[in-house]
N, C-alpha and C positions, 0 to 999 in steps of 0.2 A: 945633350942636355944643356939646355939655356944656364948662366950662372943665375944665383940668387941676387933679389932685387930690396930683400926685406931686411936691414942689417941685425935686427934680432929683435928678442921681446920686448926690448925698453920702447921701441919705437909703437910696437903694438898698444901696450897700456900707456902711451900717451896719448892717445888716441882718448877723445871726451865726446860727450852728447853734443849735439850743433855741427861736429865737422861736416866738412861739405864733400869730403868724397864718400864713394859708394861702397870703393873696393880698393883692397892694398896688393898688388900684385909681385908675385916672387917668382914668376918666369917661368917660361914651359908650361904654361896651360895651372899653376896652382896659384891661387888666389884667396884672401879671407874679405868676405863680402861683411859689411860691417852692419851692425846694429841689428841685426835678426833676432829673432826667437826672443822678443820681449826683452832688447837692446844688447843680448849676446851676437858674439862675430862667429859666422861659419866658413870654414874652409872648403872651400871647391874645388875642382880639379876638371877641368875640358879639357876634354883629349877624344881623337877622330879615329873610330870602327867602324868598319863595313860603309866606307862610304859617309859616313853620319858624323855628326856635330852629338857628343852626349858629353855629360857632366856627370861628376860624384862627386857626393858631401862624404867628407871626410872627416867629420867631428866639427863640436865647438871648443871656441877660445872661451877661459885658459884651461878648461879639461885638455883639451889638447893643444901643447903647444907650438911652438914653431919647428922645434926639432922634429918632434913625432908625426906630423904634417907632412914635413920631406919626407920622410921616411916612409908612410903610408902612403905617397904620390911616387916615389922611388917604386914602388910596388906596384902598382897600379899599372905605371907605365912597359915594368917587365912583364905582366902579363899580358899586354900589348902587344910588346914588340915577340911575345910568345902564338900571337893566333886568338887569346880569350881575353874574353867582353868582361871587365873586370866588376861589371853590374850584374851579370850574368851568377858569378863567383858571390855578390852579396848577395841575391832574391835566394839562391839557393842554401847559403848559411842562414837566413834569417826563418826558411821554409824548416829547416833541420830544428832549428830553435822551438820554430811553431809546435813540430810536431810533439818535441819533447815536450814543450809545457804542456800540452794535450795529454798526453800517455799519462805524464804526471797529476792531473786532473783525473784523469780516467783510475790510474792506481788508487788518486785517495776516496775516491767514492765509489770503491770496490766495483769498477766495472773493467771491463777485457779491451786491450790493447785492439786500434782498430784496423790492422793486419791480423790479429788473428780468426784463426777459422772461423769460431764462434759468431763472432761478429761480424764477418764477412757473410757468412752462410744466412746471418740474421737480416744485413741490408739486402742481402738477393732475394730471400724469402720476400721481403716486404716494397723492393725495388721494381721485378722483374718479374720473379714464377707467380706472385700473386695477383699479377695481372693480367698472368695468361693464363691460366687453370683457374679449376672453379675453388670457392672458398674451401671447401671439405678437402677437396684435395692440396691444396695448400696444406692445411692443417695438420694435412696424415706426413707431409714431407717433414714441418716441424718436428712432429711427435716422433715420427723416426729416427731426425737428428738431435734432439734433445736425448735419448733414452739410448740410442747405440754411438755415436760418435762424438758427439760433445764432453760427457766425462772424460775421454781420455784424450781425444785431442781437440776441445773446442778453445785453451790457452793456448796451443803452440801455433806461430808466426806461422800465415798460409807458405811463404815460402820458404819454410824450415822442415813442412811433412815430406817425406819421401814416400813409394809405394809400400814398401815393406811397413812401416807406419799407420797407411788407408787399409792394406789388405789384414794386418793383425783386428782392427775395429772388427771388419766383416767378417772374418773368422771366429768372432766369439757371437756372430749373427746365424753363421752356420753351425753352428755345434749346437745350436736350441732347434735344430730342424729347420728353419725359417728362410730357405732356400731363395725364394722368389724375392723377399725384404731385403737379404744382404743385397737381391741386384739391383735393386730397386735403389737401394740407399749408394750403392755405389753411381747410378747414372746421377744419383740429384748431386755428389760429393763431385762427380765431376761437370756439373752444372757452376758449382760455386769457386773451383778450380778455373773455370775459362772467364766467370766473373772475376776474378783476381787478377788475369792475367790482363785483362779488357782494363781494369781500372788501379793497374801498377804495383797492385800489392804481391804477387808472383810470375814467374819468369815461363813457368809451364804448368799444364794439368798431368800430372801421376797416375791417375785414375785409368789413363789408356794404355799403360803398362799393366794394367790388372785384366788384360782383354780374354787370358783364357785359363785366371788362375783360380777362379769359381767353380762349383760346380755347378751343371748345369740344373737350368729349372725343370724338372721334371711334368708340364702340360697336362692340366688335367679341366676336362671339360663337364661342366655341368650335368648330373645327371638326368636321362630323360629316357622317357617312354620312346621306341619309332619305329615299334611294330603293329600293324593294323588289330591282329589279335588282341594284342596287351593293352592299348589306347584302350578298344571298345571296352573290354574290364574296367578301364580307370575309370571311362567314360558312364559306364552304370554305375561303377560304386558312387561318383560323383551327384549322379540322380536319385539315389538312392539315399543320400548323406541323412545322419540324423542330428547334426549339430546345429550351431545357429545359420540360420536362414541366409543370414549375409555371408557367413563365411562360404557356402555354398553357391551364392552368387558372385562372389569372388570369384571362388576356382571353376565355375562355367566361365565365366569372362575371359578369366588370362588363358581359357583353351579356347576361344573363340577369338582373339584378337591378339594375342602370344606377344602382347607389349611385356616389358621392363615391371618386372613384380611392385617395385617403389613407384611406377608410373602407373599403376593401377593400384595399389593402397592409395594412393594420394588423388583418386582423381575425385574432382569435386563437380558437384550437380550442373554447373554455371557454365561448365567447359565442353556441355553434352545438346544437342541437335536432334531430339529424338526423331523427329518429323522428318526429319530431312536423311535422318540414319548416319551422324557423322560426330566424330570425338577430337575435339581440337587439344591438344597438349599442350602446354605454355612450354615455349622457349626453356624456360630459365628450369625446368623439370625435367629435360632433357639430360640425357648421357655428351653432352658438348663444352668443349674448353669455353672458359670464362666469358671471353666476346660472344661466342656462336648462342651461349647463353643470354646474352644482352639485346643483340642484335639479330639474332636468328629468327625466323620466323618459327608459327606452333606447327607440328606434325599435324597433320590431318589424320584419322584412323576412318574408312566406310566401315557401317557397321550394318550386318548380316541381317535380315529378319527375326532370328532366331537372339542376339545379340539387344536389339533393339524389344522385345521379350522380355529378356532376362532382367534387362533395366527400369521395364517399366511394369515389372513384379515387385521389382525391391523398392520403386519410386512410394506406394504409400505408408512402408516403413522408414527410410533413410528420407526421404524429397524433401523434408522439412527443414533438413539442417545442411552443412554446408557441402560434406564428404561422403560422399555414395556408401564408403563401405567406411564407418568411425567406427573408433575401437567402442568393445562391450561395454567399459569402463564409463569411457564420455564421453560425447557426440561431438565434445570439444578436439577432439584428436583423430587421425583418421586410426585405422586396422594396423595393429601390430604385424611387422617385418614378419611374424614364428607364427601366423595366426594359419597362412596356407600351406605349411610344413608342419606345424600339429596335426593340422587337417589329413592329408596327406598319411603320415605316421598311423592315425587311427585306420584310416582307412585299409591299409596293410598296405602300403608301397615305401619301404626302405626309404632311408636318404641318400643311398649309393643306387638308386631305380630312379627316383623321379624327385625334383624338387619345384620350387617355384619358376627358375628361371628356366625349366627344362619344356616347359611351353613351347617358349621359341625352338627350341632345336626342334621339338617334336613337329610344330609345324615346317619348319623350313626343308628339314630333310622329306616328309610325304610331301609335300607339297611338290616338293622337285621332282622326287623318286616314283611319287604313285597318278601322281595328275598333272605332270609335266610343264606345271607353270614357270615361264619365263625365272632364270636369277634374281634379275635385275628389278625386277616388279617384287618381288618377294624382298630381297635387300631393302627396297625404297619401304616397304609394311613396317621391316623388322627396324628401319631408321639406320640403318647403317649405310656410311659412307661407300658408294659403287664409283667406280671410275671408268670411265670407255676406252676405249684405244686410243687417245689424243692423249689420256689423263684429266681428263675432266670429269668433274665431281656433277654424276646425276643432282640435279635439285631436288631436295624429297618431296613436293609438292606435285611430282612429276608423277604422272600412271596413276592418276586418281581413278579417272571410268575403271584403268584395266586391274586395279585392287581393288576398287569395287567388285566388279564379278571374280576377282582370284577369291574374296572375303566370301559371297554368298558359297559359292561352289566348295571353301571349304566347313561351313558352315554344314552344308548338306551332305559333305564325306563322313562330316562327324555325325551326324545324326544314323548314319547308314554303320558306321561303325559301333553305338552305344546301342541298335537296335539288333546287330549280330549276323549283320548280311555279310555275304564274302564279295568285299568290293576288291576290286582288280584298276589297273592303273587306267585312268579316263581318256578316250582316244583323240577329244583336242583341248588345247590347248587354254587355258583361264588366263591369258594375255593379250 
């Protein structure tokens, strides 16, 4: 260490406005550079890390003075001659300061420290999952974490929960029955878990220690008709129906084209080709994560003869307004979610026999089982993701001719079935 070159404060405060030097130097890299900060002197300190030429302000004169200057450059250099960037040592004090002021900002206008769950789960919601999933589904991950894990631990620091901590939440998720929710909520708890660890605020996710202390979901599939007998029964009560007209042209529909029940309450006049026999579905209507929404193109549906009928019986009651099948109420809305499961209900088919969404099953399994049509052309109708032996995802615009003719041929099984013929499996192929 160089001796001192500054023989003490008398020499400093004699120092007046006009002098002509710049800087009073006390050896070994510390110096008070003079007349700064609006005629105040600051003390410097150069000293050489990793190669490099850097500087630290060590205070101003006379809050600090000469003594306390060596002493804070004493320091400086020890942690130098230690291996650490002693700038490194202030960004990170000054970061620790930040944060407290913040928390303490946060504390008085009653909001949650921004380590904890709550708020971490809140900027992942609005950062990340809400940009990849559709808005509804976002909303249902909120409402799950607001109502089952946020009371109890949406204040405690991400990296302060342990597993026994995430898996008590979920257990008071499974003791209400709600088997499928608690797993549900445990994948999104460990969504916001690899969020934290991604951006500092925890060291791991916990969540993967919960990998077999669930119980399992018990799978239960939509109920449906997929016996040729039983179909042709539903298939005349169907023709038969004495309710309203539209509701009746619903449930011909969704057994004629075995789309997504919300994709056919919702579909609207504008989206339909009758001429040409073809039903475009908008993207953003689709069962597809947020992008596929945005950016996907529409499903195409061919529609059968009997389909292109059905539509353009109900066209001089509905064609006027926007929604093929609006609710009874007001044309401003389309058909209530309950309107083809009333339906249904009266007609005598349980809710553990047949529901709305049991369309599709009903066609997908005859379809395959009794007329031998291709998976893969059936998947592409039903809009679900197929993948070939590479891993590549069919594009659903794919197999239009061969859904075409898969669409008429089941069109005319159904008709052979509502009429009470004993139809037998078809010996080629609607592919």
């Amino acid at each position: 260490m160089g001796r001192h070159l500054i023989p003490g404060d008398t020499t400093i405060r004699s120092i007046k406005p006009g002098d002509a030097r710049k800087r009073l130097s006390d050896g070994d890299g510390l110096y008070l550079l003079l007349f700064v900060k609006g005629g105040a002197h600051g003390w410097r300190l150069d000293y050489g890390f990793g190669g490099k030429r850097k500087t630290l302000s060590l205070g101003t004169y006379p809050d600090t003075g000469l003594r306390l200057a060596r002493k804070k450059a004493d320091e400086a250099r020890k942690l130098v001659s230690e291996g650490t960037d002693p700038s490194d040592i202030r960004k990170a004090a000054k970061s620790v300061q930040q944060a407290a002021a913040e928390a303490k900002v946060r504390e008085d206008d009653g909001l949650l420290p921004l380590d904890s769950f709550e708020a971490v789960a809140r900027e992942w919601i609005d950062t990340v999952h809400g940009s990849k999933v559709s808005a509804g589904h976002a909303e249902r991950t909120r409402i799950r974490l607001e109502q089952d894990v946020f009371p109890w631990l949406g204040a405690v620091p991400l990296a302060g929960i342990k597993a026994p901590d995430l898996l008590a939440c979920l257990r008071r998720v499974e003791a209400r029955g709600a088997i499928e929710t608690a797993h549900r909520i445990k994948q999104a708890c460990g969504q916001v878990f690899r969020y934290g660890v991604a951006t500092g605020r925890c060291e791991r996710d916990p969540s993967g220690d919960l990998r077999d202390a669930l119980r399992p979901i018990e799978t239960r599939h939509h109920a449906a008709i997929i016996e040729p007998e039983r179909a042709g029964e539903l298939l005349r009560a169907m023709a038969d129906y004495r309710g309203q007209p539209v509701t009746r042209a619903a449930l011909q529909l969704a057994a004629l084209v075995f789309q997504r029940p919300g994709e056919i309450r919702k579909a609207e006049w504008a989206e339909f080709d009758l001429d040409a026999g073809l039903w475009s579905i908008p993207s953003e209507r689709m069962k597809r994560t947020r992008q596929g929404k945005v950016s996907g193109s529409a499903h195409v549906v061919p529609l059968s003869t009997q389909a292109v009928a059905v539509l353009r019986d109900l066209q001089p009651l509905t064609g006027h307004g926007r929604f093929v099948f609006p609710s009874l109420r007001t044309g401003e809305r389309c058909m209530s979610d309950n309107a083809i499961l009333s339906a249904l209900r009266r007609m005598g088919f349980p809710k553990d026999e047949m529901t709305g969404h049991g369309f599709r099953a009903m066609a997908r399994t005859m379809l395959a089982e009794r007329l031998g049509v291709d998976e893969a052309v059936i998947e592409a109708q039903l809009a679900h993701a197929v993948r070939d032996s590479l891993g590549r995802a069919y594009n659903r615009t794919e197999f239009v001719e061969q859904r075409r003719a898969m669409m008429q041929t089941w069109a005319d099984y159904l008709d052979k079935l509502r009429d009470g013929a004993d139809v037998l499996a078809f010996p080629n192929k609607a592919a």
